[in-house]
C-alpha positions as CSV (number, residue, x, y, z in Angstrom):
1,X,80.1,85.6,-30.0
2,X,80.9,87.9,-32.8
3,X,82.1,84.2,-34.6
4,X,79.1,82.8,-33.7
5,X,77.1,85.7,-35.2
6,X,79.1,85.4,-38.3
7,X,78.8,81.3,-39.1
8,X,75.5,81.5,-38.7
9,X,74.7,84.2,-41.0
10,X,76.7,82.8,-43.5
11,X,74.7,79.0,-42.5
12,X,71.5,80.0,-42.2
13,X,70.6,81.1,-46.1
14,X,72.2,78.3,-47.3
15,X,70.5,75.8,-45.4
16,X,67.3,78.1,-45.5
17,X,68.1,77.0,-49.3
18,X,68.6,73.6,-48.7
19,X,65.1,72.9,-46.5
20,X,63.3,74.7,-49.4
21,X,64.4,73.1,-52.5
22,X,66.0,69.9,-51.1
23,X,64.3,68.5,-47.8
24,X,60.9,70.0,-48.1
25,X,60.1,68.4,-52.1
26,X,61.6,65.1,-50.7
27,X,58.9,64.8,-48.0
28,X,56.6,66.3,-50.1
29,X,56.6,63.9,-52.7
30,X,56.6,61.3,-50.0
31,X,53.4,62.6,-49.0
32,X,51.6,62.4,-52.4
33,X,53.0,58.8,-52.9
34,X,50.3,57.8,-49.8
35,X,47.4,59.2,-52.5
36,X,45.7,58.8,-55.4
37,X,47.3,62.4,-56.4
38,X,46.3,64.1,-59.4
39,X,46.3,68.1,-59.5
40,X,43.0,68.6,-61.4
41,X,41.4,67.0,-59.0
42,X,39.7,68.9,-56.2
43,X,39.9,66.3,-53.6
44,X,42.9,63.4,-53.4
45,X,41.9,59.9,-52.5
46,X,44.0,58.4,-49.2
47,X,45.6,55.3,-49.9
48,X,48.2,54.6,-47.6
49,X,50.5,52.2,-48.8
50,X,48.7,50.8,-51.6
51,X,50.8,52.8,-54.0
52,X,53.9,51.1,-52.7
53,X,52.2,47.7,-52.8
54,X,51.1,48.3,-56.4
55,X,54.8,49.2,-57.0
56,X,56.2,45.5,-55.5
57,X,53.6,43.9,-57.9
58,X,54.8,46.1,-60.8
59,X,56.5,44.5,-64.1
60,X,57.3,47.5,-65.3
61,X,58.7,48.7,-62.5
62,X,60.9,46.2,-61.6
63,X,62.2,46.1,-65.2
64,X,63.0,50.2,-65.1
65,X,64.8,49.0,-61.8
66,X,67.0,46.4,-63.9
67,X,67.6,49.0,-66.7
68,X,68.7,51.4,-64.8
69,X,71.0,49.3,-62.9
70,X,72.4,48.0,-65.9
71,X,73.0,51.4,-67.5
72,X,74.5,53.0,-64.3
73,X,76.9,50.1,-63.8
74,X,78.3,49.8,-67.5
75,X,77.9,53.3,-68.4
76,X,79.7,54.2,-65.2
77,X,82.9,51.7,-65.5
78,X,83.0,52.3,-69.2
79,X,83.3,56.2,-68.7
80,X,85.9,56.0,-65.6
81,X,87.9,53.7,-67.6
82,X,88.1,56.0,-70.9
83,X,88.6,59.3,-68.9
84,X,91.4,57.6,-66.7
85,X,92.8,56.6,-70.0
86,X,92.3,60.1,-71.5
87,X,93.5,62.0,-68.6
88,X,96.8,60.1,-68.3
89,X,97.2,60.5,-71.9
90,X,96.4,64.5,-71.7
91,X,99.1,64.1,-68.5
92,X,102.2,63.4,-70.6
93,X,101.6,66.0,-73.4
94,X,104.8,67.7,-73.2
95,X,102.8,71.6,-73.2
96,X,100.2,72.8,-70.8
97,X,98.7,74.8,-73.7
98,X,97.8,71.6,-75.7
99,X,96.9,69.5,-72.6
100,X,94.8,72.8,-72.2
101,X,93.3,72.2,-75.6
102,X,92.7,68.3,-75.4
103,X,90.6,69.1,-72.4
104,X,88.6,72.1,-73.8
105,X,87.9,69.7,-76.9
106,X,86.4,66.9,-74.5
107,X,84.3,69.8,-72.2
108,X,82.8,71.3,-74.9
109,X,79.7,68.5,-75.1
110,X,79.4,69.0,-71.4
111,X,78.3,72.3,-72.2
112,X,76.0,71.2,-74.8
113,X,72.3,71.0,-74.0
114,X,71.8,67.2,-73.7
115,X,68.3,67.5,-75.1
116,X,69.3,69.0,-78.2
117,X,72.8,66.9,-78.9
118,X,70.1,63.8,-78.2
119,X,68.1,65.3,-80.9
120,X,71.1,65.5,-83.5
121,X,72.3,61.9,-82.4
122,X,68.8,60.8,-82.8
123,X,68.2,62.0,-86.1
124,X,71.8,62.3,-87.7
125,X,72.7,59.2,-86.3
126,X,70.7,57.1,-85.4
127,X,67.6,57.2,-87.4
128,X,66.3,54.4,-89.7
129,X,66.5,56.4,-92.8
130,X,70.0,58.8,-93.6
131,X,71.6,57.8,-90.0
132,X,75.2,57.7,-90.3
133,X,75.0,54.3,-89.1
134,X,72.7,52.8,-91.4
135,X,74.9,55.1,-94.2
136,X,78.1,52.8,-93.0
137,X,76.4,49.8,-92.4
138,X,75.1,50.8,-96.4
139,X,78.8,50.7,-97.7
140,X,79.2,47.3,-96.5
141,X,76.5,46.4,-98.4
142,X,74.3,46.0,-94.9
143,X,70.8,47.0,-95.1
144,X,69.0,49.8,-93.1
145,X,68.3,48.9,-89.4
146,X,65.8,50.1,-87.3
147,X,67.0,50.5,-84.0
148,X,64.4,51.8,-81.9
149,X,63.1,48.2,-82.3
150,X,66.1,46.5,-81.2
151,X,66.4,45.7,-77.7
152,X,70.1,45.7,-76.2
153,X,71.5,47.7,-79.1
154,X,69.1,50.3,-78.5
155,X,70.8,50.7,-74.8
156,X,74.1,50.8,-76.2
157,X,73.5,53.4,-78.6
158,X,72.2,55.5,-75.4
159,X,75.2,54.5,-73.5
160,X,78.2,55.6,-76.0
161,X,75.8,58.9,-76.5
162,X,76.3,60.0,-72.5
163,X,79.9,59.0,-72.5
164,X,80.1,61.1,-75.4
165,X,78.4,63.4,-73.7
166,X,79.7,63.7,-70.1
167,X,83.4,62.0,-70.2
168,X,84.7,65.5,-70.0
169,X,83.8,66.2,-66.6
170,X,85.7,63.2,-65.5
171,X,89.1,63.9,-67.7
172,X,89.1,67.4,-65.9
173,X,89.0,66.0,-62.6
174,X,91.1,63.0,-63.3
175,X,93.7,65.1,-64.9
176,X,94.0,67.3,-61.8
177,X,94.3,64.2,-59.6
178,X,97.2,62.8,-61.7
179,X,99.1,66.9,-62.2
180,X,98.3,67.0,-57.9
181,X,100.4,63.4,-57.2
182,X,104.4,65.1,-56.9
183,X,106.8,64.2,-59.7
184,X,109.1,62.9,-56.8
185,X,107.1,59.6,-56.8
186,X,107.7,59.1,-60.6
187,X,111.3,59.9,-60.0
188,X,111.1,57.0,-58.0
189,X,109.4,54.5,-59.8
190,X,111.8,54.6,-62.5
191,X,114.7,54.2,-60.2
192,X,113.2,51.0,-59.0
193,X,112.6,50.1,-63.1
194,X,108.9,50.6,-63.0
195,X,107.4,51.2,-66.5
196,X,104.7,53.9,-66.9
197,X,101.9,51.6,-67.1
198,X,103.1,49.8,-63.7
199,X,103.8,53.3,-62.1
200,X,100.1,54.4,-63.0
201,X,98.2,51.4,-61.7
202,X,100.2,51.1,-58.4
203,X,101.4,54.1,-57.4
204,X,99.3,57.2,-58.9
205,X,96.2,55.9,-59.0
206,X,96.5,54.5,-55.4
207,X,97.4,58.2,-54.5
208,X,94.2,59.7,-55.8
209,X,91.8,57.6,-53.8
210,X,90.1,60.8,-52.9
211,X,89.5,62.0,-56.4
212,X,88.7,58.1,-57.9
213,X,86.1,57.7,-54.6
214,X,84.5,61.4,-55.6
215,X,84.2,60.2,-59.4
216,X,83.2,57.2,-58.9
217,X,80.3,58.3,-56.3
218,X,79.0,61.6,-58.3
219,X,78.8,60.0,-61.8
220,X,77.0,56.5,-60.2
221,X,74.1,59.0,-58.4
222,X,74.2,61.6,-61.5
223,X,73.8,58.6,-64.2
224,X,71.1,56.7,-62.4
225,X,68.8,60.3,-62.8
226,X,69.7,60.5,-66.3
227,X,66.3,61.4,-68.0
228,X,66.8,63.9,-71.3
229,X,68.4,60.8,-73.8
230,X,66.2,58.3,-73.0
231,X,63.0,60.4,-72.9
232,X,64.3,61.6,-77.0
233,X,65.6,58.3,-77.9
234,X,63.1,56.2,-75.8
235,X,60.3,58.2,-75.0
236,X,57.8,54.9,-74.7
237,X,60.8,52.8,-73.3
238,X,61.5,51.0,-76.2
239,X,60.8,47.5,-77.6
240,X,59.4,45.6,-74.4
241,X,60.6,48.4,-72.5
242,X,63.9,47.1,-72.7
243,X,65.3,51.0,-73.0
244,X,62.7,52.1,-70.1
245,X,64.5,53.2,-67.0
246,X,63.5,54.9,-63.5
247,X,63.2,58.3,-64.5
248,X,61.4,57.8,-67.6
249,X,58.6,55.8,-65.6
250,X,58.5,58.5,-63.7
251,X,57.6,61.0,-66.4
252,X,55.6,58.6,-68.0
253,X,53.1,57.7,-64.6
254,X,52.9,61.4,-63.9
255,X,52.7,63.1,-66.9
256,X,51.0,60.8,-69.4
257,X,48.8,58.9,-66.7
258,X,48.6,62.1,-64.5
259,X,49.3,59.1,-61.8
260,X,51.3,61.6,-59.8
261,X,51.0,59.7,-56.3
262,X,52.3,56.7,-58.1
263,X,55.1,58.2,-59.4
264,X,55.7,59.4,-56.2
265,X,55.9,56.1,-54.9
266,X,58.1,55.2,-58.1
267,X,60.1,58.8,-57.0
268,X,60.5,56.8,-53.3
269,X,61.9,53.4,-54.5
270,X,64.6,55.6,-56.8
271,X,65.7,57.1,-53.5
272,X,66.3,54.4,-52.1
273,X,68.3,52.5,-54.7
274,X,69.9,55.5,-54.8
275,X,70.9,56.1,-51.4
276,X,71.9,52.7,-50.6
277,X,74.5,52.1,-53.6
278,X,76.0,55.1,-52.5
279,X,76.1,54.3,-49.2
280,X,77.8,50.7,-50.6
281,X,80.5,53.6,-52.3
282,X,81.1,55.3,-49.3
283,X,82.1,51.7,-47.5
284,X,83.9,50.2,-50.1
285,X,86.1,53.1,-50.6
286,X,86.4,54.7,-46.8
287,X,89.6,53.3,-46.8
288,X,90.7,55.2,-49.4
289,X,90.0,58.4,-47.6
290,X,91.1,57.5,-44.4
291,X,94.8,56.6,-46.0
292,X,95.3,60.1,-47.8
């Protein structure tokens, strides 16, 4: 009894915490989505599902939906790819102070307010007039280029800014997962003549399903609520709304058209995109867990 006393003091504040801020908001919001919401209003218009039949018939919307998928999937294999390559090169550095370092160096942005490094990229970068890109392109003889009215170069500007911006979670967790797989493995490899890049591929990373399978599904659900860069560098969605994505709509129906049970409904769909590629993660890579 005195066990039981104990685990549920300790449970009950945190999932006190969890029905608060998590559950209650979600049904919340799914609530508003059934109205015409708006919070200066005095009374709220029932709709039922017209909002979500509104959001089938949406252009927009299903644009956002292709954006965002687009950006999730080659944001999220270009950044697992880089900070597998970057953590296996930190790996090898012969001192743990200056595989200490390396890491530090790639944190650091993590750290950074992503609204204000958006800003500097926006402006020292990126911008029409004195970006260092349109400086470079300048000593090749290349004329200034707007890019704000470009459509897919505009996304891949936004895309290198987040890896920029968030590979160094991913180096410090794929660096642990490499230092946890023992050295006796290696020791084996090479007796059997496998070179380092053979040894990586089919021995180490096999052994760090757990930590490739966490990865993979944290940075796919983080990146597909990405919001701060494309709000600074695509606050109208770009050209055509080819830079317009899911969370951006969302800001846009609810705080520009004050179409908050819209949104809502735009909030819903999200979810659900959401929760069923991660549940396609979880699937694809059970086995993974199960092995280890």
């Amino acid at each position: 009894m005195k066990n039981n006393r104990f685990v549920a003091a300790v449970l009950v504040p945190g999932f006190l915490f969890l029905l608060i801020f998590s559950i209650f908001p979600v049904v919340y919001g799914l609530g508003i989505s059934l109205y015409d919401y708006n919070p200066a209003n005095s009374e709220q218009l029932f709709l039922g599902l017209d909002n979500y039949k509104r959001l089938i018939q949406d252009e927009v919307f299903w644009k956002a939906v292709k954006n965002t998928l687009f950006f999730c999937i080659a944001a999220v294999a270009a950044n697992i790819v880089i900070t597998l390559f970057l953590a296996k090169i930190i790996s090898v550095l012969p001192s743990k102070r200056i595989r200490t370092l390396f890491r530090t160096i790639l944190f650091i942005p993590c750290i950074a307010p992503m609204v204000g490094t958006s800003m500097v990229w926006k402006f020292g970068i990126v911008e029409t007039d004195g970006g260092l890109i349109n400086q470079i392109r300048g000593l090749f003889g290349l004329g200034a280029q707007n890019w704000y009215l470009t459509t897919t170069a505009l996304m891949v500007i936004i895309i290198i800014y987040t890896l920029w911006a968030d590979i160094g979670y991913n180096v410090v967790l794929f660096t642990a997962g490499i230092e946890g797989v023992p050295a006796e493995f290696d020791e084996a490899a090479k007796i059997d003549g496998a070179g380092p890049v053979r040894s990586f591929l089919f021995i180490k990373l096999p052994l760090m399903g757990r930590t490739f399978a966490f990865v993979a599904v944290m940075t796919m659900a983080n990146y597909f609520q990405m919001f701060a860069q494309f709000r600074i560098f695509a606050p109208d969605g770009g050209r055509d709304n080819t830079a317009m994505v899911l969370s951006n709509y969302i800001y846009r129906m609810s705080f520009t058209n004050y179409d908050m049970g819209y949104a809502s409904a735009v909030s819903a769909g999200l979810f659900v995109i959401v929760f069923a590629v991660a549940m396609v993660q979880n699937k694809l890579m059970r086995a993974d867990w199960s092995y280890e």
